[in-house]
C-alpha angles and dihedrals in degrees: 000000000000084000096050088054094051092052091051087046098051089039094061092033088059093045098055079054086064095046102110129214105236137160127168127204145194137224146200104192120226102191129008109184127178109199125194118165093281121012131055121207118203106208122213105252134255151178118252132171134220130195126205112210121176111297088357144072114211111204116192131173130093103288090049093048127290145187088282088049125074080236105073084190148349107255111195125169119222121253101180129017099173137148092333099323123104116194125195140169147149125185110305098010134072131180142177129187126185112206091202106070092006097246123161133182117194121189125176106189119207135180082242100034162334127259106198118187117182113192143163120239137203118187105237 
């Protein structure tokens, strides 16, 4: 019997262990610019969505990958989750996103260019 208890008892401890920390989001972009050294392209604006699971943000709409794009997603991991901010980034891309007023900055940094997106965020 005392076996069998410590078996129930490892068995949900283990499980809370598995439970993951997600929270999905969506956005209405203000501005998507697409700057090169001398010219600046204004993009037509969409909505997009992130998830935030765990260590990682998932961002998925056209301009972050898609099911037409070789890049099905942009993966980042998070460097900072602190008093309402989130911070990610991986090698060429950056993002922040304030959960107060919903505001997210995307930047994806290039040897050629920058491709900026604000947008405003509400958690689903």
């Amino acid at each position: 019997m005392k076996k069998l208890l410590l078996l129930l008892t490892l068995s949900l401890i283990s499980t809370q262990g598995l439970v993951e920390d997600s929270e999905v989001y969506y956005c209405d972009e203000l501005q998507h610019l697409f700057i090169k050294q001398d010219t600046v392209e204004k993009y037509k604006l969409e909505r997009f969505k992130f998830k935030k699971e765990n260590d990682f943000i998932t961002l998925t709409g056209s301009s972050f990958g898609g099911e037409d794009n070789w890049i099905p997603y942009t993966k980042l991991d998070i460097i900072d989750d602190y008093k309402g901010e989130i911070f990610a980034r991986n090698l060429e891309h950056s993002m922040t996103y304030t959960r107060d007023n919903g505001s997210f900055q995307y930047s994806h940094l290039n040897r050629g260019f920058i491709h900026i997106i604000f947008a405003k965020c509400e958690i689903f």
